[in-house]
N, C-alpha and C positions, 0 to 999 in steps of 0.2 A: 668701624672701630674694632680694632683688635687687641689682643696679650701685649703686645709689646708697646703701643700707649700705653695700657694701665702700668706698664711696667718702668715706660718713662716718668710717669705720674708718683708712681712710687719712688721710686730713686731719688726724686724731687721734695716729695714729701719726708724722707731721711734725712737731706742733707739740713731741711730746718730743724731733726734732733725728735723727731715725732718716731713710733714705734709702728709699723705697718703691716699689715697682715691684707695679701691680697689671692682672694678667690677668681683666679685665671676664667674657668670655665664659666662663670657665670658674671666675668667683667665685672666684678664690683669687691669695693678692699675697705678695711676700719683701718682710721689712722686714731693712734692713740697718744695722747701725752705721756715722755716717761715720768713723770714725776707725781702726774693725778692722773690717775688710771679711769675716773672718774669723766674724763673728757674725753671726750671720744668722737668720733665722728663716722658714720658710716655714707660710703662713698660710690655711685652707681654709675656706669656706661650706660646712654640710650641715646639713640641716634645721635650719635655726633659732639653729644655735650656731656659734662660729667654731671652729675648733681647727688645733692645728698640725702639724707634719709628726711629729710622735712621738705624735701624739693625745692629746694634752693640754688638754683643755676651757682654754678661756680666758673664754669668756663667752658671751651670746643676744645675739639681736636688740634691737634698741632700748637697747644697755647697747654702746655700741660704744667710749664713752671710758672706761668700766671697762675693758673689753679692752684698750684700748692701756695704761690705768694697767699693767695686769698683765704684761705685755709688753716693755714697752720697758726696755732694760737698764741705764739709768742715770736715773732721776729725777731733777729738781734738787729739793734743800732749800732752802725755804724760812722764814723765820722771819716769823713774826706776830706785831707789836709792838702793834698797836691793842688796846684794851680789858684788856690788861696780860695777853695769852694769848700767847704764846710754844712754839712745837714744842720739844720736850726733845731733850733729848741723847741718850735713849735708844731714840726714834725717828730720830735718825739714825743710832745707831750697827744698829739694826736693817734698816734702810736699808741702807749699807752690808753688811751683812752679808751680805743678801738679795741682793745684786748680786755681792757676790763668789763666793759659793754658785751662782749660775745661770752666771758666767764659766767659773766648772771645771767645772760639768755639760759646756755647751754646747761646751766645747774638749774634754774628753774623747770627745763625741760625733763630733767634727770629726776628730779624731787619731786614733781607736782603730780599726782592722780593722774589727774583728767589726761595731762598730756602723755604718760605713760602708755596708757592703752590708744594711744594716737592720734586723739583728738585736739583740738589744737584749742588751747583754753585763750580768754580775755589779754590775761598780764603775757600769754609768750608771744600775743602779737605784737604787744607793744614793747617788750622787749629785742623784740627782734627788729623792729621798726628802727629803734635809737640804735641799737648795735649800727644798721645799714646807714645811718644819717652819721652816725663818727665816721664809720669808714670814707663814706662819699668827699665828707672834708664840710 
């Protein structure tokens, strides 16, 4: 893994609208919400896979816009009108869900003691648990 993965990674991580600061030398970058500064995520290179400050696989090498799909804390919806295909309702509302699920992880993480100094408390497994069962579908 080199600079210019994390550099495609980043790029990727822009175009969802996230604010990124990424440290070359030591392969790893925070991506930050602009809107809540408060979300944040920081982001590491180790063999081969990205992962993040809780150790959370997100993705490999060569799959760096999956990683940012996975990532980034608000997706836009879009609607496909062409050839009479259309995203449902129940893909946003999972969408949706999935983003509100990672906001209470993520501010739990932010707010709680115990998980501050690192340790990974009771409620942010289990937050983190539901967050990954929205996503899954």
């Amino acid at each position: 893994m080199n600079a210019t993965d994390l550099q495609r990674l980043v790029g990727h991580l822009r175009n969802h609208g996230l604010r990124v600061v990424a440290l070359e030398a030591e392969l790893r970058l925070h991506a930050t919400h602009p809107q809540h500064g408060f979300l944040t995520e920081e982001i590491v290179a180790e063999g081969g896979r990205y992962v993040t400050s809780l150790f959370y696989g997100i993705g490999e090498r060569g799959r760096e816009e999956d990683c940012a799909d996975r990532i980034a804390p608000a997706r836009r919806f879009e609607s496909h009108h062409s050839g009479g295909v259309v995203t449902g309702l129940k893909e946003k509302r999972r969408q949706r869900s999935g983003e509100r699920a990672y906001r209470t992880w993520l501010g739990h993480t932010q707010s709680c003691p115990t998980c501050r100094v690192g340790v990974s408390c009771p409620t942010a497994v289990h937050l983190g648990r539901v967050w990954r069962e929205v996503r899954s579908g």
